[in-house]
C-alpha positions in Angstrom: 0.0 0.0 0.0 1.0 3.6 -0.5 1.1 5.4 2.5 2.6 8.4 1.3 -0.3 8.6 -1.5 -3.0 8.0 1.3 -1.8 10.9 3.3 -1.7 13.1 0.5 -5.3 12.1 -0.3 -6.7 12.3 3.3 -7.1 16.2 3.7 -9.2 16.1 0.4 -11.5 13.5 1.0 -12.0 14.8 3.8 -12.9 18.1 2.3 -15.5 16.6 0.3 -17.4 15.4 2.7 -17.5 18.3 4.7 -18.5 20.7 1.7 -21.5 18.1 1.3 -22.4 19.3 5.4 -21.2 16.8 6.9 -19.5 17.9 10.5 -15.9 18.0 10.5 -15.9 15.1 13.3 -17.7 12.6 11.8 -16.5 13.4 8.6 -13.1 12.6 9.6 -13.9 9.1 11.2 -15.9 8.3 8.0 -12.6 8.3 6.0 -10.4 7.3 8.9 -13.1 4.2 8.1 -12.4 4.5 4.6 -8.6 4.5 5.0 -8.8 1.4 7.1 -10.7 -0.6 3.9 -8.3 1.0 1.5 -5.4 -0.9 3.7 -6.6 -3.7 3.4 -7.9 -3.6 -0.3 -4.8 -1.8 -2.0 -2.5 -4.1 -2.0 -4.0 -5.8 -4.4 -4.4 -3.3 -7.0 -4.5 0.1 -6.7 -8.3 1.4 -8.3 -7.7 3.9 -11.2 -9.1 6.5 -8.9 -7.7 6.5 -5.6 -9.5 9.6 -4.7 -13.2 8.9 -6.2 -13.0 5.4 -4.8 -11.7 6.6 -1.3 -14.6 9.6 -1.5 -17.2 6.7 -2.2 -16.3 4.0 0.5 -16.1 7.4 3.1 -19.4 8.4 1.7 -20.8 4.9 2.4 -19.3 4.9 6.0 -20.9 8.1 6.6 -24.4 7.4 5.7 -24.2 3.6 7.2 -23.6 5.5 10.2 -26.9 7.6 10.4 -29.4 5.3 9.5 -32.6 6.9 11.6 -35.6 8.4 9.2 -34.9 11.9 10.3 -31.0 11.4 9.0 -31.9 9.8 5.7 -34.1 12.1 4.6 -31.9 15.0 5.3 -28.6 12.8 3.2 -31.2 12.0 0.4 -31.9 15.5 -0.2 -28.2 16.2 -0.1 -27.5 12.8 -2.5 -30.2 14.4 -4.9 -28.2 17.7 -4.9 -24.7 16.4 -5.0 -23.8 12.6 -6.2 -21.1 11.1 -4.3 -19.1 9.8 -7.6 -16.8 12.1 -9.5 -14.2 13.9 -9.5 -15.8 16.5 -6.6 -12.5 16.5 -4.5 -9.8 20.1 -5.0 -7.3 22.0 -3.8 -10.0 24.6 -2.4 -11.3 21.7 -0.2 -7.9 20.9 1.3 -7.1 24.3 1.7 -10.2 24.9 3.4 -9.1 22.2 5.8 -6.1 24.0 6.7 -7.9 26.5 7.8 -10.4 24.1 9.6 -7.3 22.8 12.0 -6.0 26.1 12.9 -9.2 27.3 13.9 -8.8 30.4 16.1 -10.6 28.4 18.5 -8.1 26.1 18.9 -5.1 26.3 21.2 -2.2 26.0 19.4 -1.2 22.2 20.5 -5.0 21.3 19.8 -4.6 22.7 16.1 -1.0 21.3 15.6 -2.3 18.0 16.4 -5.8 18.6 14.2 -3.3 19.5 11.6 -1.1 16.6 11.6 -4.1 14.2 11.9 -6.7 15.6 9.0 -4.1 17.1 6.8 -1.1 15.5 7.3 -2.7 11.9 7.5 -0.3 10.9 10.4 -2.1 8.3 12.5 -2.9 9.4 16.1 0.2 6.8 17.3 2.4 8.4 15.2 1.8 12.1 16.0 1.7 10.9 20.1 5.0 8.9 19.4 6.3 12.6 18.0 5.4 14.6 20.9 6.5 11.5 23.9 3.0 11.7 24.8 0.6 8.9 25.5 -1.3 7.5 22.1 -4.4 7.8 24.2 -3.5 11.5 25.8 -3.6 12.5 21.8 -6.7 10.4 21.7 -8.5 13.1 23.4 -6.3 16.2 22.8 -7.7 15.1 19.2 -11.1 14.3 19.9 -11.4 17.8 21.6 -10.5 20.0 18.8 -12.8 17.7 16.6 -15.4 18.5 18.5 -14.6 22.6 19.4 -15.0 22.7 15.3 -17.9 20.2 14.6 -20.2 23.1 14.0 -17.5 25.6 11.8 -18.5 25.8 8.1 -16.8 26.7 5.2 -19.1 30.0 4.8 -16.2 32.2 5.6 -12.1 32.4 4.3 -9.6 31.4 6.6 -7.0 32.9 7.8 -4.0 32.0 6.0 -1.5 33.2 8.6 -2.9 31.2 11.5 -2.4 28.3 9.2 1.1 29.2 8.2 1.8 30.1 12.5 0.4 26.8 13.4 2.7 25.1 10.1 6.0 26.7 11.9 4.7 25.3 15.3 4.9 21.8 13.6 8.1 22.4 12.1 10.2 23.6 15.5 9.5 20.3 17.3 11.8 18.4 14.7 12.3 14.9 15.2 11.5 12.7 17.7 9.6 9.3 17.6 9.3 7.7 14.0 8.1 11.1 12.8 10.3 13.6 11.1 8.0 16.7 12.0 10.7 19.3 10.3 9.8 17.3 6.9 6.2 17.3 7.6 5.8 20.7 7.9 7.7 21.6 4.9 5.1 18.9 2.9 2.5 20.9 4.2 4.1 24.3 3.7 5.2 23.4 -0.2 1.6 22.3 -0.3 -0.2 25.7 1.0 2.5 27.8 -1.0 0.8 26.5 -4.2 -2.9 26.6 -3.3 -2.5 30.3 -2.2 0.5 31.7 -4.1 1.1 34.0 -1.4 4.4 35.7 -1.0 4.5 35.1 3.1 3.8 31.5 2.8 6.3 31.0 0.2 8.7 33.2 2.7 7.7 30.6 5.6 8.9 27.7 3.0 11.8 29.2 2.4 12.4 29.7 6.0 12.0 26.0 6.9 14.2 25.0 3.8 17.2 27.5 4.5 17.1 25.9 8.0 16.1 22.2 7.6 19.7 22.7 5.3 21.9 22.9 8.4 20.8 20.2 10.0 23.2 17.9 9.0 26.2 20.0 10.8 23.4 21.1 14.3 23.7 18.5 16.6 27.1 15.8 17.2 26.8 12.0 17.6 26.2 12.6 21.1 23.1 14.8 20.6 24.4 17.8 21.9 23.7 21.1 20.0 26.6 22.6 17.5 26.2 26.4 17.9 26.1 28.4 14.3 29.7 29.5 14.3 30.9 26.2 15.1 28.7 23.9 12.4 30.8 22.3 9.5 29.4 24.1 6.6 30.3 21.4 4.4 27.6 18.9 5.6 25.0 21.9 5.0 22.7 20.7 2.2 23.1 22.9 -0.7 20.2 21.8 -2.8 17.9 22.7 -0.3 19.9 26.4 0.4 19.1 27.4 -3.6 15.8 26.3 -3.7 15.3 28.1 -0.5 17.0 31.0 -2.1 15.3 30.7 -5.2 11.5 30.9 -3.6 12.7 33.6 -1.0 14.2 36.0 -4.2 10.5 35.4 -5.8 8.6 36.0 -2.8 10.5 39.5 -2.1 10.0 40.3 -6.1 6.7 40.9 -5.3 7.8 43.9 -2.7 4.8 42.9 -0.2 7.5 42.2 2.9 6.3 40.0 5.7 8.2 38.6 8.9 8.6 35.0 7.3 10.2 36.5 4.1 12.3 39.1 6.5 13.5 35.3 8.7 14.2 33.9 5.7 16.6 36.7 4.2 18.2 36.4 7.5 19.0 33.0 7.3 19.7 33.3 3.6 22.7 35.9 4.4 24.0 32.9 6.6 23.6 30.3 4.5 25.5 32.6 2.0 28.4 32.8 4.1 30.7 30.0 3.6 33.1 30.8 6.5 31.6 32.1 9.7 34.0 35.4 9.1 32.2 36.1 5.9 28.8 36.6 7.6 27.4 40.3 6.5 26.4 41.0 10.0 25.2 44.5 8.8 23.0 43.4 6.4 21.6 41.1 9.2 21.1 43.9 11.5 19.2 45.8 8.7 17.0 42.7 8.1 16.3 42.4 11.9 15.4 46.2 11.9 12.9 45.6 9.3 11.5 42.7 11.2 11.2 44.9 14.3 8.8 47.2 12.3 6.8 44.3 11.3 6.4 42.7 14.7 7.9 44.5 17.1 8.6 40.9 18.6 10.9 41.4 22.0 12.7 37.9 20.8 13.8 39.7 17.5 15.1 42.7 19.6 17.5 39.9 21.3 18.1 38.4 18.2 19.2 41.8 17.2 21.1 43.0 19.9 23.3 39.8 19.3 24.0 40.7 15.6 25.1 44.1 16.2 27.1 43.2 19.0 28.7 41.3 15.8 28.3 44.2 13.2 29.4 47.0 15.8 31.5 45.2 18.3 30.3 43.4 21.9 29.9 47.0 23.9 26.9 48.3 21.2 25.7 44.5 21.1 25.5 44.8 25.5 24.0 48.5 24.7 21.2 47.2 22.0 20.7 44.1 24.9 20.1 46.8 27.5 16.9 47.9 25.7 15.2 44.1 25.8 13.6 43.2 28.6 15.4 40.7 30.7 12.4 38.2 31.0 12.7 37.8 27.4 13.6 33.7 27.0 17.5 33.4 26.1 18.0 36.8 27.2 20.9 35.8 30.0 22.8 33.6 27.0 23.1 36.2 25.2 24.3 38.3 27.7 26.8 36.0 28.6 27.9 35.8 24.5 28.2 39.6 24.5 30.1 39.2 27.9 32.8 36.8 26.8 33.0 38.8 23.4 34.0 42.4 25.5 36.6 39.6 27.7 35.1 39.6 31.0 35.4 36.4 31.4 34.2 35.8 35.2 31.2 37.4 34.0 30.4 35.7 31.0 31.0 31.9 33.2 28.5 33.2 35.4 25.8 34.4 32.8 26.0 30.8 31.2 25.4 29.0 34.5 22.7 31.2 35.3 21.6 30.7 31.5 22.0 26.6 31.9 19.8 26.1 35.0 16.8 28.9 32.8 17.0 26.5 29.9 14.1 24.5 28.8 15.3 21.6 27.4 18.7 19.1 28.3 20.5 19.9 24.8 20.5 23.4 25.5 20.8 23.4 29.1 24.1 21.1 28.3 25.4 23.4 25.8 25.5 26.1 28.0 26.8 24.3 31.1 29.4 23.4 28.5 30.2 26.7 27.7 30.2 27.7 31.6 32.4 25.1 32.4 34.8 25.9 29.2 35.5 29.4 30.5 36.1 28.8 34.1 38.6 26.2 32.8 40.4 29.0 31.1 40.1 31.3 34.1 41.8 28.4 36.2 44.9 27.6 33.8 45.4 31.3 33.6 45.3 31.5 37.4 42.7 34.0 37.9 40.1 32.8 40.5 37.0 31.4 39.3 33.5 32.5 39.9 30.5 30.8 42.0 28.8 29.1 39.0 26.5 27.2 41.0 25.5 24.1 40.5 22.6 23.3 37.0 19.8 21.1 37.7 20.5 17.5 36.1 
C-alpha cells in the first residue's frame, strides 16, 4: 500500500465530505473508516481512482452510520443535490481544511495535532510517538479539537497566517519518535504555498528550507547542540539552500514584505556565508530592523542586539541588549555571548550558569553548562580565581 499517496489524499476527502455538510468530526472518522478498507484492499491493485473510490467508500461509511428516518431524509436530499461519484474533491477543499485545523478556537497544540491528523494523514500513534506523549492522551487532545470545530463551516475564508503560525509550530518540534515533523511541515508548507501563491507562505517555505539545510552540521553524535559559528558548513545541504533561495528572491520580487520573508533573508545571508567570518552581520542587523517594524517581537530585539554586538562590536551588542527586557527567554545567554566577546570572562562563566539552569530543554541546558564550564577552565589555567557558578539542575 502507498502510505505516502493515502496521506496526500486524506485532507481532500476529507474536504468533500464536509463541503457536502457533513461535521468536521464525523466526517473525519468516516474516512479514517475508509482509510482502514483502502489498507486492506490496495495491496491488491490500486483502483484507477484513488481519490473517487476513497470519496465513495467514506461516503458509504458516513451514511451507514446515520441510519434513523430523520437522518436519511436530510442525506437523500443532499445525494439528490450532489452525487457522491466524480471527480468533486480540490485544492480549495484541502485548503479549506487547513484552515479548519487552525481554527482560532483552537489552542495551538489542539490545532498542531488537528493538523497533523486531517491534513497530514499521520495516525494518532504516530503524532503521540512525535510529541512523547501517550497514544491515548492525543486520543483526546484530538477528539477535543474535533469537537470545538464540529459546527464551523466553510461559509467564511480562513486565515491563512494562523495556518502558516500553526505550520511553523509543527516544524520547530523536529524529530523525535518515528516522525520527522521538520519534513512534515515543509510537505504541508510546499503544499499551501501552491494553493494560495502567497508571497508570506512562500517566505515561511523558504524559512523551513534554508534551515532544515543545516541540520546535517546542528547536533554531534552525542546529541548535543553545534552552535552556528561552530557547524561544519560542508555537511550543510546545498540543494535545499538554492531552492530556499530561489522561492525567497521570488517572494520579495513581489515587494509585499512579511516577517517570514524578513527570517528567511536572515537565514539566507547565513547560508551565504561560507566561513563564519564572511557573515554580513550589517545586512543582518538591517534585516532584523525591518523585522522589528513588522512585529515588534521582543525575541527579534534579542536576536538583534546579538548581531550588532557582531556588526558593531560586543559593547553596542551589551548596549542594544540593555533595551530588551530581561524576561525575554535566552535573554541571559546572550548576555553571557556579549560578555565573553568584551573579555570579561568571570562574568560571562556566570551568565552561562545562570543561562543553563533557565534552559528549557537538556541539549540546550548542556550546551551552556558546556560553555560555563569551558570558560572557568580558562580562568583556572590562567590563574585567575574562578566564579561561584553554582551548581545546574541534572
Amino acid at each position: 500500500m502507498n502510505e505516502s499517496l493515502l496521506r496526500e489524499l486524506t485532507p481532500a476527502v476529507i474536504g468533500v465530505l464536509v463541503r457536502r455538510g457533513v461535521d468536521f468530526a464525523t466526517a473525519e472518522d468516516a474516512v479514517q473508516d475508509a482509510l482502514l478498507q483502502a489498507a486492506s484492499s490496495w495491496p491488491d491493485r490500486l483502483p484507477s481512482d484513488p481519490k473517487g473510490w476513497l470519496v465513495t467508500v467514506a461516503w458509504r461509511k458516513f451514511l451507514d452510520a446515520h441510519r434513523s428516518e430523520s437522518a436519511r431524509r436530510d442525506r437523500e436530499e443532499k445525494i439528490r443535490a450532489e452525487p457522491p461519484s466524480g471527480p468533486t474533491e480540490t485544492a480549495d477543499d484541502t485548503l479549506h481544511l487547513f484552515f479548519l485545523c487552525a481554527h482560532p478556537s483552537l489552542t495551538p497544540g489542539s490545532a498542531v495535532a488537528l493538523t497533523l491528523r486531517a491534513v497530514g494523514g499521520l495516525t494518532t500513534a504516530q503524532i503521540a510517538g512525535a510529541y512523547l506523549v501517550p497514544e491515548a492522551t492525543m486520543a483526546q487532545r484530538i477528539s477535543r479539537a474535533k469537537r470545538t470545530v464540529r459546527d464551523v463551516r466553510f461559509d467564511e475564508p480562513g486565515d491563512p497566517a494562523t495556518v502558516r503560525r500553526v505550520l511553523y509550530l509543527v516544524f520547530n518540534e523536529g524529530y523525535s519518535g518515528d516522525v520527522d515533523l521538520s519534513a512534515e511541515a515543509i510537505r504541508l508548507t510546499r503544499q499551501l504555498a501552491q494553493m494560495t501563491a502567497d508571497e508570506e507562505s512562500a517566505g515561511l517555505l523558504a524559512l523551513m528550507l534554508l534551515h532544515h539545510a543545516r541540520r546535517p552540521a546542528r547536533i554531534r553524535d552525542d546529541g548535543s547542540l553545534v552552535a552556528l559559528a561552530e557547524q561544519d558548513r560542508s555537511r550543510w545541504n546545498t540543494t535545499l539552500i538554492r531552492e530556499g533561495v530561489d522561492i525567497l528572491q521570488a517572494a520579495l520580487a513581489r515587494d509585499r514584505l512579511g516577517e517570514f520573508q524578513a527570517q528567511a533573508a536572515i537565514a539566507a545571508l547565513h547560508a551565504d556565508a561560507q566561513h563564519v567570518e564572511d557573515t554580513d552581520w550589517v545586512q543582518i542587523v538591517s534585516w532584523y530592523d525591518e523585522l522589528l517594524g513588522l512585529t515588534a517581537s521582543p525575541v527579534v530585539r534579542l536576536n538583534r542586539a546579538v548581531a550588532v554586538g557582531e556588526a558593531d562590536g560586543p559593547a553596542a551588542g551589551l548596549a542594544a541588549l540593555a533595551e530588551v527586557d530581561s524576561a525575554v527567554p535566552r535573554y541571559t545567554a546572550a548576555s553571557a555571548y556579549l560578555h565573553e566577546k568584551t573579555g570579561d570572562l568571570p562574568g560571562a562563566a556566570r551568565l552561562y550558569a545562570d543561562a543553563a539552569l533557565a534552559a528549557t530543554n537538556l541539549a540546550e541546558r548542556h550546551h551552556l553548562t558546556l560553555h560555563a564550564a569551558r570558560i572557568s577552565e580558562q580562568l583556572r589555567t590562567s590563574g585567575v580565581d574562578r566564579p561561584d557558578l553554582g551548581s545546574p539542575q541534572p
